[in-house]
C-alpha positions as CSV (number, residue, x, y, z in Angstrom):
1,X,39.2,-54.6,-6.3
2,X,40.0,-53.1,-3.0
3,X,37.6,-53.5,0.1
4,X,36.7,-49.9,-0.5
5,X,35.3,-50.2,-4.1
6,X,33.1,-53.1,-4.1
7,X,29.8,-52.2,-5.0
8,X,27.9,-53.8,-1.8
9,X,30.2,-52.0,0.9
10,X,29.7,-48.7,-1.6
11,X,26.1,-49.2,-0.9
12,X,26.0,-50.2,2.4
13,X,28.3,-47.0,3.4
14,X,26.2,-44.4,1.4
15,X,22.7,-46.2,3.1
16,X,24.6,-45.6,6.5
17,X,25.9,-42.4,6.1
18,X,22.1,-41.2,5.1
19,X,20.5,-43.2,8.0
20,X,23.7,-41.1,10.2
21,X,22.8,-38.4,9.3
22,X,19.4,-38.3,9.6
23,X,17.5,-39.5,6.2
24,X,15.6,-42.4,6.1
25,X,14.5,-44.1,2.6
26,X,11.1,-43.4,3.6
27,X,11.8,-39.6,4.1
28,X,13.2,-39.8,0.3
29,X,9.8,-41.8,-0.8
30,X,7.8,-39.2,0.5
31,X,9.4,-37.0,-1.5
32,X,9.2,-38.6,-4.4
33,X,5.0,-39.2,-3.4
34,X,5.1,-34.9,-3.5
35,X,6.6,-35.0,-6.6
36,X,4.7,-37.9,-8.3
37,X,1.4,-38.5,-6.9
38,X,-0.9,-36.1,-9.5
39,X,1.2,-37.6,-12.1
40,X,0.1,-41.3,-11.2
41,X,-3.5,-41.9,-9.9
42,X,-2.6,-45.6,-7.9
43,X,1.2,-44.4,-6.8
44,X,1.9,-45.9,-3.4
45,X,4.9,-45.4,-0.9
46,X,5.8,-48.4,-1.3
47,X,6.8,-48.3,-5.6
48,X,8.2,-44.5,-4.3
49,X,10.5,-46.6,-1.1
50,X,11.1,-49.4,-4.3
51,X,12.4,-46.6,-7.1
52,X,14.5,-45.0,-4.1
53,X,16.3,-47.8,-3.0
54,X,17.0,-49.0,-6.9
55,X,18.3,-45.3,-7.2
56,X,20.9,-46.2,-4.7
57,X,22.2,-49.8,-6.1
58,X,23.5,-47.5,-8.6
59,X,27.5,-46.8,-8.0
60,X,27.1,-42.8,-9.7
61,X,25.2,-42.5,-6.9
62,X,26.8,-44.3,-3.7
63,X,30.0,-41.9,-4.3
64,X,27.9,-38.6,-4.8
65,X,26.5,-39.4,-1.1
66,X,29.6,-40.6,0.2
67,X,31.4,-37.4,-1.5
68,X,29.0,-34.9,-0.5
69,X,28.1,-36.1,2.8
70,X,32.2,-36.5,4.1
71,X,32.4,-32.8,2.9
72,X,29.3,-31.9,5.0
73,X,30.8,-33.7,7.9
74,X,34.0,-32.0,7.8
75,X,33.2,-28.6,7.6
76,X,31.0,-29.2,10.7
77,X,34.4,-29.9,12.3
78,X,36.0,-27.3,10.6
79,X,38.6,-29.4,8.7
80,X,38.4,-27.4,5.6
81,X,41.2,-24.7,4.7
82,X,39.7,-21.4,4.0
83,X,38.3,-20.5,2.0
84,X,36.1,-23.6,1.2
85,X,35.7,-23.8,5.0
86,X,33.4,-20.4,5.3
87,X,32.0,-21.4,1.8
88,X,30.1,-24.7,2.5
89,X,29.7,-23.7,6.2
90,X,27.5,-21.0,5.2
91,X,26.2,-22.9,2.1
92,X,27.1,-20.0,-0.4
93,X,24.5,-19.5,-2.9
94,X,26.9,-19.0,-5.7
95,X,29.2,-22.0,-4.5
96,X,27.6,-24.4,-6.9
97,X,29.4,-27.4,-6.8
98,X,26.8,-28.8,-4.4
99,X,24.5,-28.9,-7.1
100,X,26.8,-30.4,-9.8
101,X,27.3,-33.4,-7.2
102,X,23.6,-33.9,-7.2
103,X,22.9,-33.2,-10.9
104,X,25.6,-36.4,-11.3
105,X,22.8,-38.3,-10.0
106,X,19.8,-36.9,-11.4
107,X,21.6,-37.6,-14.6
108,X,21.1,-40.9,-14.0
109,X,17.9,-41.5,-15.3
110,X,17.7,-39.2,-18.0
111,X,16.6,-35.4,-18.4
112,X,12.8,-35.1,-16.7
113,X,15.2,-35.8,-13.2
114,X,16.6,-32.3,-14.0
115,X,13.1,-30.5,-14.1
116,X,11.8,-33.0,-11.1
117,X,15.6,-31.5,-8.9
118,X,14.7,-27.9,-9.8
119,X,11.1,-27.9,-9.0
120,X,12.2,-29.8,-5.1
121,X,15.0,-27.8,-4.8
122,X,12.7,-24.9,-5.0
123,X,9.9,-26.0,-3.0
124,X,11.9,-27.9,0.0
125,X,9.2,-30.0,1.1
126,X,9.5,-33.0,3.8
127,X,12.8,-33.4,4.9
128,X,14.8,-30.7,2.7
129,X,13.1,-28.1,4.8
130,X,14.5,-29.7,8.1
131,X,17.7,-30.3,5.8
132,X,17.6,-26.4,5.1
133,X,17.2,-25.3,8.9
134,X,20.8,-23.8,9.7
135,X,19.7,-23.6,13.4
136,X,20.8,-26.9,14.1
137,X,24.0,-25.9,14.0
138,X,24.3,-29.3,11.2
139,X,25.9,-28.3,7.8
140,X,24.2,-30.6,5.1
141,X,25.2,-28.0,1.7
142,X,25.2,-31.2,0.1
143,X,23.1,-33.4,1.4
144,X,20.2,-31.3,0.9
145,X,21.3,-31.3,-3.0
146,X,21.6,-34.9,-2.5
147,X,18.3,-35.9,-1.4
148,X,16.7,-34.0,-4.0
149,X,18.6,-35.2,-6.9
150,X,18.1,-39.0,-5.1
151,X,14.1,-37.9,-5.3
152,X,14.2,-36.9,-8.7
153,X,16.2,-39.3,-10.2
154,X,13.5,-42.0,-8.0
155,X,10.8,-39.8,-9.9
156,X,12.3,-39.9,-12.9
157,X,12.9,-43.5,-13.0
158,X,8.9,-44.3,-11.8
159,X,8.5,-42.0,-15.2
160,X,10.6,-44.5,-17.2
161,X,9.0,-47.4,-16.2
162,X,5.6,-45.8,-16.9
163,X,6.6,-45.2,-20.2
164,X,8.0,-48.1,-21.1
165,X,5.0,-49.9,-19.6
166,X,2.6,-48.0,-22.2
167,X,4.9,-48.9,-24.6
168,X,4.6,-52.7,-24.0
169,X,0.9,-52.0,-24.1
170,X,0.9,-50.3,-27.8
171,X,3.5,-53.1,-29.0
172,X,1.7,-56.1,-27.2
């Protein structure tokens, strides 16, 4: 295996490109909090900052945010031949490819992710609305998809467990 595909420097580059660019795990946990919290009476940040960070020991994962984010970073130094350049500068609405990238994670964890990445790429809360802000002059086309999808997935897995908790319970 080459340095470049081990698992651990996967990891370690997607947390670093996040961090870089201006996510923190906790900004993710609070998302998945918004999209959680009247679903589980006793949810704390700390099981949302847990399902997060298991979200992103998955490899699926690590490339979609290395992928998506390098794309981001060279179209904000205009490195892109037109017309892809214009089209994720400007985050094209009908572009779409931003959200297949972040749909490979949601899919993940199974189908409620899907439903969870709709309903937050929708709403924006936390940081996908400072994500969204195209005043910055930042280009994040994909890393807004990105953080969603690694909040839903998050949500998705907290679901999982849940499940297969009660589950336990009827068996035990």
């Amino acid at each position: 295996m080459t340095k470049y595909t081990s698992k651990t420097e996967l990891e370690v580059r997607a947390r670093q490109l996040l961090k870089e660019r201006g996510v923190k795990i906790e900004d993710i946990a609070e998302l998945v909090y918004y999209l959680q919290s009247k679903y589980h009476q006793d949810l704390t940040m700390d099981t949302c900052r847990y399902n997060v960070n298991r979200v992103l020991t998955k490899r699926e994962v690590q490339n979609a945010v290395i992928t998506g984010i390098e794309l981001d970073m060279l179209a904000e130094k205009k490195q892109l031949s037109e017309p892809l350049q214009e089209t994720i500068a400007i985050d094209e609405g009908l572009y779409g490819i931003d959200e297949v990238i972040a749909l490979s994670i949601v899919n993940v964890y199974g189908s409620i992710g899907f439903t969870n990445f709709g309903y937050i790429d929708k709403q924006k809360p936390g940081i996908l609305e400072k994500l969204n802000d195209k005043s910055s002059g930042e280009i994040h086309t994909f890393l807004d998809d990105i953080v969603g999808a690694i909040a839903a997935a998050a949500s998705s897995r907290l679901a999982h467990g849940d499940a297969e908790n009660e589950h336990e319970e009827l068996d035990g």
